[in-house]
N, C-alpha and C positions, 0 to 999 in steps of 0.2 A: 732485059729479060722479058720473055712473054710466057704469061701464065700457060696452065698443061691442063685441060683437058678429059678426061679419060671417061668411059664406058665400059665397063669390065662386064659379060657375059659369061656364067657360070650355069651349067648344068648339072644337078647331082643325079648321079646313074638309080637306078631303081631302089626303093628300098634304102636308100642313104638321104634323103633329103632330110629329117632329122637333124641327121650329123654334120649333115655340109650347115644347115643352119648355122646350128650352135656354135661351129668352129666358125663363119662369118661373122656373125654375132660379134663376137670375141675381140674380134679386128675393130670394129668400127670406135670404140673409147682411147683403146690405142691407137689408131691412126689419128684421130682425131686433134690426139696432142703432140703427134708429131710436131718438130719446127715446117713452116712451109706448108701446111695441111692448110685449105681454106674450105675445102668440106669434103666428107666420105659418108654417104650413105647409101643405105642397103635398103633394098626395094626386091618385091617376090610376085611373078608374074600368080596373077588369079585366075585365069585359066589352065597353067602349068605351075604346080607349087615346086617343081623341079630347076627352075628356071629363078635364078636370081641376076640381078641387076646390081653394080655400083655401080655408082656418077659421082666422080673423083674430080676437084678440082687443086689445082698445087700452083705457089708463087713461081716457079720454074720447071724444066726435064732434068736440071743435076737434081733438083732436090726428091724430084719422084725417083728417079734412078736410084737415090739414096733409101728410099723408102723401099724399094723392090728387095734390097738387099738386109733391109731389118729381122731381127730376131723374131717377132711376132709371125712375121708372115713365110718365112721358114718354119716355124710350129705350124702354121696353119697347113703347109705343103705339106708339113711330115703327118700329119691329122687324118689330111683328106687322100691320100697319097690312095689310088686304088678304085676311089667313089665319086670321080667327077666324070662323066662323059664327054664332057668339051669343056672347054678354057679359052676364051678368045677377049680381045681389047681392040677399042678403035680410040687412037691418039687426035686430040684436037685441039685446035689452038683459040682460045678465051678472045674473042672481039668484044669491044668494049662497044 
């Protein structure tokens, strides 16, 4: 198996940056303990406080795959459901 990667790009629309925090926020102690989680953290661009950054990396893609599909991060989609402008990821594979 070769580890995964990820860059997850979040924009919270006008006036929700606040909320888009908090509900990221939220994610990062849960994710954290997931099985497979080898780090999740949230980063917030200082020229755009709209503009959040995770850099996710996971022991494989079943185990993120399995993460995608967690309770947590379904609360987080039902939270922000309305206040994100964009939602984008770029997938990468871990060279040692």
């Amino acid at each position: 198996m070769s580890r995964l990667s990820i860059v997850a790009n979040v924009h919270a629309r006008p006036g929700q940056v606040d909320l888009v925090k908090a509900e990221l926020k939220k994610l990062v102690p849960l994710t954290r303990a997931e099985e497979g989680c080898i780090n999740y953290d949230l980063h917030q661009d200082h020229s755009d406080p709209a503009h959040f950054i995770l850099y996710e990396n996971w022991e494989s893609r079943e185990i993120w795959e399995t993460h995608k599909g967690g309770a947590h991060l379904r609360e987080y989609m039902d939270a922000t459901s309305g206040k994100i402008d964009e939602y984008n990821f770029i997938e990468m594979t871990y060279i040692d």
